[in-house]
C-alpha positions as CSV (number, residue, x, y, z in Angstrom):
1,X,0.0,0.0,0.0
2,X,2.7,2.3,0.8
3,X,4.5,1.4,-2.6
4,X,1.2,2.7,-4.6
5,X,0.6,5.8,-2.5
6,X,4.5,6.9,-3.6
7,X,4.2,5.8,-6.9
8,X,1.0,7.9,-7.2
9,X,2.7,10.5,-5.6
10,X,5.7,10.7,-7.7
11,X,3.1,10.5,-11.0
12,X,1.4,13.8,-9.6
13,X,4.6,15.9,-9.2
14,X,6.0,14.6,-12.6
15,X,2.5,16.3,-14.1
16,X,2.9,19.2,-12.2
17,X,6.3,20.1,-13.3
18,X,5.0,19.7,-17.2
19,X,2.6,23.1,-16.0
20,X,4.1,26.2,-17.6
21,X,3.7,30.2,-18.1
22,X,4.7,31.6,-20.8
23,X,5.1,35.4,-21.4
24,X,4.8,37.8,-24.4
25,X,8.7,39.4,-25.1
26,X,8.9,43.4,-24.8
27,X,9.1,45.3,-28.2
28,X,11.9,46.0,-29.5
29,X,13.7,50.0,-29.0
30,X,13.3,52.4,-31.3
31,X,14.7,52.1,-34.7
32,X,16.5,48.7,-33.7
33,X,15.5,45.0,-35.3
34,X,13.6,42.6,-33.1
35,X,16.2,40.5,-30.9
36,X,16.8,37.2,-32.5
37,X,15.2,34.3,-30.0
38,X,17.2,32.3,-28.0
39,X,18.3,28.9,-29.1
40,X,15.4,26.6,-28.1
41,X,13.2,29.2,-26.9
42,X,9.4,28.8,-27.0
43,X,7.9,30.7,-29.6
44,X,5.4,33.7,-28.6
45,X,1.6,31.6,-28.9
46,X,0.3,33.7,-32.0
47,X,-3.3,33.4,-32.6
48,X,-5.4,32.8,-35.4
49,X,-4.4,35.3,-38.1
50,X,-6.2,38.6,-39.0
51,X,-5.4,41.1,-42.0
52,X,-4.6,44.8,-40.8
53,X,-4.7,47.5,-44.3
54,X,-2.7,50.4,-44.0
55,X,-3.3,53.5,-45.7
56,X,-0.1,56.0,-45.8
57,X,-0.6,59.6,-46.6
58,X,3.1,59.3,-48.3
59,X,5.5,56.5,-47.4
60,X,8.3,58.9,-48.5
61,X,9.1,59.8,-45.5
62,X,11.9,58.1,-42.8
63,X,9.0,58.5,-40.0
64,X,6.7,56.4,-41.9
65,X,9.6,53.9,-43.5
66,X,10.1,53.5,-39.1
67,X,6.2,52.9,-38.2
68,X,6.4,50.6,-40.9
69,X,9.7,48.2,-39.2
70,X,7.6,48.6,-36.1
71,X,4.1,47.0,-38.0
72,X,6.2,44.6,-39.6
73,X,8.1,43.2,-36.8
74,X,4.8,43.5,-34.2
75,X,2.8,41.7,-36.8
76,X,5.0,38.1,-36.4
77,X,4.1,38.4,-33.0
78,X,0.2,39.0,-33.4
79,X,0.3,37.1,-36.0
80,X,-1.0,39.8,-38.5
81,X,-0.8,40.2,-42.4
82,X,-0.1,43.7,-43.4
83,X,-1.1,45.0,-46.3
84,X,0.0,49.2,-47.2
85,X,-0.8,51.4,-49.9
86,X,0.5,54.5,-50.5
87,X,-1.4,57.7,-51.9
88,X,1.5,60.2,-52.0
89,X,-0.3,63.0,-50.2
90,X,-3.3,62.4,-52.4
91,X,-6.5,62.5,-51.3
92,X,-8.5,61.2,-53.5
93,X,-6.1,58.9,-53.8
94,X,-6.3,57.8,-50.4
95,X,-10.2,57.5,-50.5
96,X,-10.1,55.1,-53.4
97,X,-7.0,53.2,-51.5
98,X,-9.5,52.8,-48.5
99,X,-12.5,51.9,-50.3
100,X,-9.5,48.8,-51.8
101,X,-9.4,48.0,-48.3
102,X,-13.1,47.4,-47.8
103,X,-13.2,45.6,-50.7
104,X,-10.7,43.2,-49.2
105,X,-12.4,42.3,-46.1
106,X,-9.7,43.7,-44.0
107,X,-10.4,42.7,-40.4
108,X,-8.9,46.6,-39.5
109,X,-7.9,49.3,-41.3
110,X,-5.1,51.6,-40.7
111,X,-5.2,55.4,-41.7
112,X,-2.6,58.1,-41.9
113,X,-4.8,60.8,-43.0
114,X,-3.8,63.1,-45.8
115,X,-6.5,65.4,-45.1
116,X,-8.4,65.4,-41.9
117,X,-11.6,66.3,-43.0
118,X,-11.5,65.0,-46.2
119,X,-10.8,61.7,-45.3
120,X,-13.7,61.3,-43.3
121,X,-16.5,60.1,-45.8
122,X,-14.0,57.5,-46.6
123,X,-13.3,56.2,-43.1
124,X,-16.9,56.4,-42.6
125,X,-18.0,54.0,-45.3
126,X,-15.4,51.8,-43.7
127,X,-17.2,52.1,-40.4
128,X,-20.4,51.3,-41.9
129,X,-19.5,48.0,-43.6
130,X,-18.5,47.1,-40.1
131,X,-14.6,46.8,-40.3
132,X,-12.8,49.0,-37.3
133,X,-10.6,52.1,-38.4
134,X,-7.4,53.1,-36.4
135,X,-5.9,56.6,-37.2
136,X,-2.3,56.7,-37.5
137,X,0.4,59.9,-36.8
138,X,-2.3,62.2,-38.9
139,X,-5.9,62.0,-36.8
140,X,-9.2,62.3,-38.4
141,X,-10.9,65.8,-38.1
142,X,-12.7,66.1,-34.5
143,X,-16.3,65.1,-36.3
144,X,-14.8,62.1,-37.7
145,X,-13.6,60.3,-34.3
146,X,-17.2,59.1,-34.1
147,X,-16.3,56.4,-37.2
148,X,-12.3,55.1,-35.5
149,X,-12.0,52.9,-32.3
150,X,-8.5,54.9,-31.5
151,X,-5.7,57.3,-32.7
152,X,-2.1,56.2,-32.5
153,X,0.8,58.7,-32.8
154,X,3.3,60.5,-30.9
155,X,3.1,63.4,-28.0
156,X,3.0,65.8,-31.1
157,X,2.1,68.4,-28.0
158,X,4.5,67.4,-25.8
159,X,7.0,67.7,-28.6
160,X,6.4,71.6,-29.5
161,X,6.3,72.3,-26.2
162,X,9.2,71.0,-25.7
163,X,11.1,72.8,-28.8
164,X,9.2,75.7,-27.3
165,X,10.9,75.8,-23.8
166,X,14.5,75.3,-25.9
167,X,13.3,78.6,-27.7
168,X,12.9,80.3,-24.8
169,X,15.9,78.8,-23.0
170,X,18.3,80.4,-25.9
171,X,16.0,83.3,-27.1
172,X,15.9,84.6,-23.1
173,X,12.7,87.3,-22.9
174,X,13.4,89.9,-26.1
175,X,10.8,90.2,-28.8
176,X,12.7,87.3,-30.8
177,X,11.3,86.6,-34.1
178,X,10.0,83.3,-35.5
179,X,9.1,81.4,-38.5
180,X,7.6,78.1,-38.5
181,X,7.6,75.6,-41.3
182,X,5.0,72.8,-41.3
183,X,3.2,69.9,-42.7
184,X,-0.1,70.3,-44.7
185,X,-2.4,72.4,-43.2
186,X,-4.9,71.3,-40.5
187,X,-2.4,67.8,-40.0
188,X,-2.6,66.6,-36.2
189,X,1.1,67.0,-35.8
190,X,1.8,69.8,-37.5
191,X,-1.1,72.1,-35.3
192,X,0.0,70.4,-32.1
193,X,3.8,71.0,-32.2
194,X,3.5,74.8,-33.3
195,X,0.7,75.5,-30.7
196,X,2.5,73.2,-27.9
197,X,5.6,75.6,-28.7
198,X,3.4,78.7,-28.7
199,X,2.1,77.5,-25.1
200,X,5.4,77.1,-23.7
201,X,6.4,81.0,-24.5
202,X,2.7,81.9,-23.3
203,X,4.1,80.4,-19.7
204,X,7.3,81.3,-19.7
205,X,6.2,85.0,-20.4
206,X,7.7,85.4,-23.7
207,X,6.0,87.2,-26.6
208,X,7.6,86.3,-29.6
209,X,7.1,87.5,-33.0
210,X,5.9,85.2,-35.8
211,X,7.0,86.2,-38.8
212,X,5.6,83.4,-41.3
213,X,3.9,80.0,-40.4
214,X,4.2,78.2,-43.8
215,X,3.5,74.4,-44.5
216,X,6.0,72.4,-46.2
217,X,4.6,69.2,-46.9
218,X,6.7,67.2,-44.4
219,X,9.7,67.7,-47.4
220,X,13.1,68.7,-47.2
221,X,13.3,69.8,-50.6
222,X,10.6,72.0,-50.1
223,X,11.3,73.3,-46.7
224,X,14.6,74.7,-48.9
225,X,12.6,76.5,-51.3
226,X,10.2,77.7,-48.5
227,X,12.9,79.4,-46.6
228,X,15.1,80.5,-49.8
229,X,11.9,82.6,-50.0
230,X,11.5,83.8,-46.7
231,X,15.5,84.6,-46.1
232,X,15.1,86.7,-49.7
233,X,12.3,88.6,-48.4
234,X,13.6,89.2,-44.0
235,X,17.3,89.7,-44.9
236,X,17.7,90.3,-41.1
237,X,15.4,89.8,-38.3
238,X,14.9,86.2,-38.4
239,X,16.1,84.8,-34.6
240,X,14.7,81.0,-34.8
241,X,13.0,78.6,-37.2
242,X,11.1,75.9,-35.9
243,X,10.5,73.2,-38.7
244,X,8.2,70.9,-37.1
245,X,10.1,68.0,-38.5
246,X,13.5,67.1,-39.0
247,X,13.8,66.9,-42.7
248,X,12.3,69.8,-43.7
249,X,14.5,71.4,-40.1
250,X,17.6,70.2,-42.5
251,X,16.1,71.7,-45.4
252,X,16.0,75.1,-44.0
253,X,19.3,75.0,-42.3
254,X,20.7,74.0,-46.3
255,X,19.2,77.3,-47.0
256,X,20.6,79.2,-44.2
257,X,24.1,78.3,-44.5
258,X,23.9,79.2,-47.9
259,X,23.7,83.2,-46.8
260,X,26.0,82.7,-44.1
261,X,23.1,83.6,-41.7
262,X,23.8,79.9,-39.3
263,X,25.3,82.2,-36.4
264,X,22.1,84.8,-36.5
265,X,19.2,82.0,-36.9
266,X,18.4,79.4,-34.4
267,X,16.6,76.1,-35.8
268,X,14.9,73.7,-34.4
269,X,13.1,70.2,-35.6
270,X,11.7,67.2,-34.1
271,X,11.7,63.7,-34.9
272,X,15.4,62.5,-34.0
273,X,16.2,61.5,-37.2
274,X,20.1,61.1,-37.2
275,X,21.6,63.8,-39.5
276,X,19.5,66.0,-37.0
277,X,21.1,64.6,-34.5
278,X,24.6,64.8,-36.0
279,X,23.9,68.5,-36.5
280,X,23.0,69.0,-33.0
281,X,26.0,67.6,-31.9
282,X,28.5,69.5,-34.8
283,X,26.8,72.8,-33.0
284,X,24.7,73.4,-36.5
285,X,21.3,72.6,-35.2
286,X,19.9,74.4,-31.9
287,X,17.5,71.2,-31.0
288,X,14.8,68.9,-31.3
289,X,12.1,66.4,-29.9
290,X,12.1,62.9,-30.1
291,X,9.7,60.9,-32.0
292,X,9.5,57.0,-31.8
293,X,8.0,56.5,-35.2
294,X,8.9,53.1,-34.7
295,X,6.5,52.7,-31.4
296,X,3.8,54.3,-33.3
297,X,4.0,51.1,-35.6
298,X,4.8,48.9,-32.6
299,X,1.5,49.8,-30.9
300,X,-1.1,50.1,-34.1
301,X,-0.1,46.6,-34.2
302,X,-1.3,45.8,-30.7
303,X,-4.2,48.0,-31.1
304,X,-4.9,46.2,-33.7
305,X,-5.1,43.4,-32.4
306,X,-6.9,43.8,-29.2
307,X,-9.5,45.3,-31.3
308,X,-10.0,42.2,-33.4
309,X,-9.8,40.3,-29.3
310,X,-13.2,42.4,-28.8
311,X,-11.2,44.8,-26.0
312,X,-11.5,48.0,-25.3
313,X,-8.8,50.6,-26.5
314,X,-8.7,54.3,-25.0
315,X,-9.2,57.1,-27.3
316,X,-5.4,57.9,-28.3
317,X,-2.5,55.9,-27.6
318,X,0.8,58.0,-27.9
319,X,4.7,57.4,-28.1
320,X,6.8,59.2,-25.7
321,X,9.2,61.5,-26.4
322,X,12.1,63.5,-25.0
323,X,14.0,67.1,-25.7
324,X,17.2,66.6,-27.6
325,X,19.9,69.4,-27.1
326,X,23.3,70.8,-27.5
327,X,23.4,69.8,-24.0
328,X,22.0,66.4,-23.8
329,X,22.8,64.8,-27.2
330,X,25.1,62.3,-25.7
331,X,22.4,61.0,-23.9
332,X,20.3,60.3,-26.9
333,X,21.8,60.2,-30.0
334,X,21.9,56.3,-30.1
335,X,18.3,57.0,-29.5
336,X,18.2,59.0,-32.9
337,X,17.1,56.7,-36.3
């Protein structure tokens, strides 16, 4: 009797010690590849598989060509087929691209508006034929939120105010004078970053001058040409730009140096791309705001998918980000991408 009691005994703990818990890996950093699994590691239990469609408003762009390494990467955990389309700032193009994605039955789609209003019929048909939409970096206009489960993108708020408080930092209190350069009118990013910058001289006490607050479409190239023009027509005065990202930020520095005026004008960016960086740290560029464009892809992807899991989302999910200056840039420029 005593035999069977310890053989059943010894049967029990054998079953116990088969009893496991397994956990989902952290994402990746910024701008780095997934880490490689460890030999004869368990791989992450994806479930069954579910098709997100993607809708750029132009994939020419290295934040977008990040948010995609994040999608792709966070999609062979989830389990997720992406699919992207790109409408080169088009709207109409984008409109049609969605109304592709209905057509395919997507289980979510993904939208980096080109046009926040504008894109709103288009998300709304999507909404309609029952298939979830989650707004990406660009949000929908305010009367279209009623049609997207959630918007994903960076502190875009946080950022300007960030770049703002630099401004003021270097600027001190005189009547400094400013020029912004910016996306396309009315984009999420663009609005928040150059009233999150206006905020911070509003608290510090600051009443700085705008002189010109014109959108570049997000392009170096054109950022050059935009402040060619403005340098031509305030051959002095100019104390700071603030190009709300840091291509078109390179762009007008390009311009700047080219009249000798780097010593006079300030500029600022954000994003944390790394010629930005590079230029903060050669003493060329006065500062800028991180942006993990990568994270922004990294959690669509999880939205995504707890959206598909029937969960609840909250209305925005954002990205963190962080001031990058003359005096920091050690810190983070393994941070930049």
């Amino acid at each position: 009797m005593k035999k069977t009691l310890l053989l059943l005994t010894l049967i029990f703990a054998l079953l116990l010690s088969g009893c496991t818990v397994s956990t989902l890996p952290s994402a990746a950093p910024a701008g780095d590849a997934a880490p490689a699994a460890q030999e004869g590691a368990a791989a992450p239990a994806a479930g069954e598989a579910f098709d997100i469609c993607v809708v750029h408003n132009n994939a020419d762009h290295p934040s977008i060509t990040a948010i995609v390494q994040g999608m792709d990467e966070e999609a062979q955990i989830y389990n997720a087929n992406v699919t992207y389309f790109d409408p080169a700032f088009d709207p109409q193009k984008q409109a049609a691209m969605i109304e592709d994605c209905i057509a395919r039955q997507a289980d979510v789609i993904v939208v980096n508006a080109v046009d926040p209003t504008a894109v709103i019929a288009s998300i709304q048909k999507a909404a309609e034929a029952g298939i979830p939409v989650v707004t990406q970096n660009a949000d929908v206009a305010p009367e279209g939120k009623q049609y997207t489960e959630t918007f994903v993108g960076s502190q875009s708020y946080d950022q300007g105010y960030a770049v703002g408080k630099m401004m003021v930092a270097k600027l001190g209190n005189n009547a400094a004078k400013v020029i912004f350069l910016g996306g396309k009118p009315g984009q999420t990013d663009y609005v928040n970053r150059v009233q999150g910058a206006k905020d911070a001289w509003a608290e510090a006490g600051v009443s700085y001058e705008v002189l010109a607050d014109q959108p570049a479409e997000w392009s170096k190239d054109k950022a050059l040409s935009v402040m060619q023009d403005l340098l031509t027509r305030y051959p002095t005065g100019i104390d700071a730009v603030y190009a709300v990202d840091d291509p078109m930020a390179m762009g007008a520095l390009e311009a700047i140096k080219a009249t000798g005026r780097e010593k006079e004008i300030a500029v600022y960016g954000t994003n944390g791309n790394t010629d930005a960086c590079q230029a903060i740290k050669n003493g060329d560029m006065a500062g800028t705001a991180l942006q993990m464009s990568y994270l922004v892809g990294v959690y669509a992807v999880r939205a995504t998918y707890d959206i598909v899991e029937g969960r609840l989302v909250p209305d925005s999910i954002l990205a963190p980000t962080a001031p990058v200056t003359p005096e920091n840039i050690d810190q983070w420029i393994s941070m930049c991408w």
